[in-house]
N, C-alpha and C positions, 0 to 999 in steps of 0.2 A: 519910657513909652510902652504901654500896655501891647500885648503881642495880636492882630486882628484876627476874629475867631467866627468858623462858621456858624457857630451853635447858637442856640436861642439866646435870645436875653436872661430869661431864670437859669439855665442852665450855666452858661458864664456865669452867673454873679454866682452860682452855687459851689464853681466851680473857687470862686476868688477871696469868698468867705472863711476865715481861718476857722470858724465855728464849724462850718459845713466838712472841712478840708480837716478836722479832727476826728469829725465822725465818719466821714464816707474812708479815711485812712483804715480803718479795722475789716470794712465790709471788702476794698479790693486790694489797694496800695499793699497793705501790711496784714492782709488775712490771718490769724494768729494757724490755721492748720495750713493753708496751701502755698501762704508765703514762710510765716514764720517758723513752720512744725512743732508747733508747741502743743502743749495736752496730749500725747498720740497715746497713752494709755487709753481713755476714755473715748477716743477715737476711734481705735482698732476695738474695742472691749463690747461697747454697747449698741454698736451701729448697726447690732444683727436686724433691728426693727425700726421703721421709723419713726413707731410710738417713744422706745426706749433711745432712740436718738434726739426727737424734739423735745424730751423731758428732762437727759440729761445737760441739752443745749439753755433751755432756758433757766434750769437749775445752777449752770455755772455764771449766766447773765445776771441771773441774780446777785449772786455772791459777789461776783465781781465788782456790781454797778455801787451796792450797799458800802462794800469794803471800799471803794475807790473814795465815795462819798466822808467817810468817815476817814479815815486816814489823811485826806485831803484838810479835812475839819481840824484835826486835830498835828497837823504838819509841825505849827512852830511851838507844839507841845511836848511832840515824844525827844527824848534824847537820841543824837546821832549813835551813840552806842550800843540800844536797846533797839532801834529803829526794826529790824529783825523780825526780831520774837514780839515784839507787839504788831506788826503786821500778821504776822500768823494766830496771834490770839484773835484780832479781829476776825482774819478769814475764819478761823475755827467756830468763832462765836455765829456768824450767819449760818454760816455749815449746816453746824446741829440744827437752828431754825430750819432752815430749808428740810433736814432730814426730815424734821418729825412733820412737819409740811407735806411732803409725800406720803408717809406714813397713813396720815389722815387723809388723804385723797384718794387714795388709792393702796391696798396695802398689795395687792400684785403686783403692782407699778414698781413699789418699793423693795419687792423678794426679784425683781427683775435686772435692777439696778444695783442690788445688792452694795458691797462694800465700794462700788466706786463712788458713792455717794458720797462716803467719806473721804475717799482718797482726793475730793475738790481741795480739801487742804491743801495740799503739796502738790498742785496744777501750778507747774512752773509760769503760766499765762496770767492767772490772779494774783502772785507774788510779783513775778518783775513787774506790772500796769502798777501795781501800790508805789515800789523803789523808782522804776521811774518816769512816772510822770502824775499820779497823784499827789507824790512828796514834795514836788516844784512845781506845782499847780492850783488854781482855784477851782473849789468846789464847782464848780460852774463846767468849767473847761476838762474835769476829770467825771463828771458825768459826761460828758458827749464823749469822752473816751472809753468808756466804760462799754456805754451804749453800741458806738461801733464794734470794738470789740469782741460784746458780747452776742449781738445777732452775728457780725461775720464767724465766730465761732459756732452757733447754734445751726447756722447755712450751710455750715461744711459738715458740718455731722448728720443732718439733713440731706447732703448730696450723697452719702455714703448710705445712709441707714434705706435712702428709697430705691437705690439699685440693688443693695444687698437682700433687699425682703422679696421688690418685685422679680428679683432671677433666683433667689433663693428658696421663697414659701410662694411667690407668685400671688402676690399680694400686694396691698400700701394700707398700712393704718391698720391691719388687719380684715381688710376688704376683697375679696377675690377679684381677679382680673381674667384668668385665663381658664378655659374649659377643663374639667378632669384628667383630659387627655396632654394636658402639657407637665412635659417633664422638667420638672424642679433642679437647679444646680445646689445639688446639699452644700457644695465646698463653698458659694455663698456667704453663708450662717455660721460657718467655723471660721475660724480665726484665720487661715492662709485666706480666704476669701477677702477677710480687711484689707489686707495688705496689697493685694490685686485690685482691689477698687480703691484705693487712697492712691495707690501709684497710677492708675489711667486717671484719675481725678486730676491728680499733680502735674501730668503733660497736658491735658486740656487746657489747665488755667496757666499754664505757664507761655503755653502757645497761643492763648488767647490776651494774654499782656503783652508779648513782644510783637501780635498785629496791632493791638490799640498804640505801640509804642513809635510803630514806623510808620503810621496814620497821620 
């Protein structure tokens, strides 16, 4: 017997849909940075702006969604033995796509992001989503996983990259916000600053799951 629920009708079903309930899993359930702490290189590295955050966010959503798609495709093809190293060729293969993709849009963008662009390869978050659950999954069902995924990744690098700019450069997007007269937190924009803002991020969201939990 179904459990009776305050919530709307769309939202129940939304909630009951195993379609829905694979995507909305990345955005909170299974956040790859605030649940799962996966990527924290690209995490703490690039979150100094929240240009160079939403670019490396959608830059991995890419890779990810491409790779899951293809991997998926190609499941009762690769040998369990080689399974591996051909996920890594794949991701490698969008990679450089994506690199020279920035390249061409921006080549500031690109001297900004520097070598972590490459280092999406070896983003422990787009290797295990490929092992496990593209590789036992239909293409279908490993893009909505991808998708969640890949925006609750780019959201958390996002929640990071607009507190680090606006208390750090006093800024978003590169916009000013605050009069001459306000003084800037340089520690911010360096690297101790990541780290103080991923750990106040990580009690907000963790206190904010165990009220949705006891609701």
């Amino acid at each position: 017997m179904n459990k009776p629920t305050d919530k709307p009708g769309f939202f129940a079903a939304l909630e009951d849909s195993p379609s829905a309930d694979t995507f909305l899993r990345g955005l909170w359930k299974d956040n790859p940075v605030f649940v799962q702490v996966l990527g924290m290189c690209p995490v703490l590295a690039v979150t100094n702006t929240s240009m160079n955050a939403l670019a490396m966010g959608l830059a991995t959503a890419f890779v990810l969604l491409m790779s899951n798609v293809l991997v998926s495709s190609l499941r009762h093809f690769i040998p369990k033995q080689v399974r591996i190293a051909s996920y890594i060729l794949i991701i490698a293969t969008f990679v450089t796509i994506t690199d020279y993709a920035i390249m061409a849009i921006s080549v500031e963008l690109h001297k900004s992001l520097g070598a972590f662009i490459s280092l999406i390869v070896v983003n422990c978050l787009i290797l295990s989503r490929a092992e496990a659950f593209a590789s036992k999954n239909t293409v279908g069902q490993s893009m909505l996983d991808a998708l969640g995924m890949g925006v609750g990744f780019t959201f958390a690098l996002l929640c990071l990259g607009v507190v680090r700019e606006v208390l750090g450069s006093g800024s978003i997007f590169g916009f000013g916000l605050f009069p001459d007269s306000f003084q800037e937190w340089i520690v911010m924009i360096l690297p101790a600053g990541g780290f103080f803002t991923l750990a106040i991020w990580l009690l907000l969201f963790n206190i904010l799951k165990q009220k949705r939990a006891t609701t």
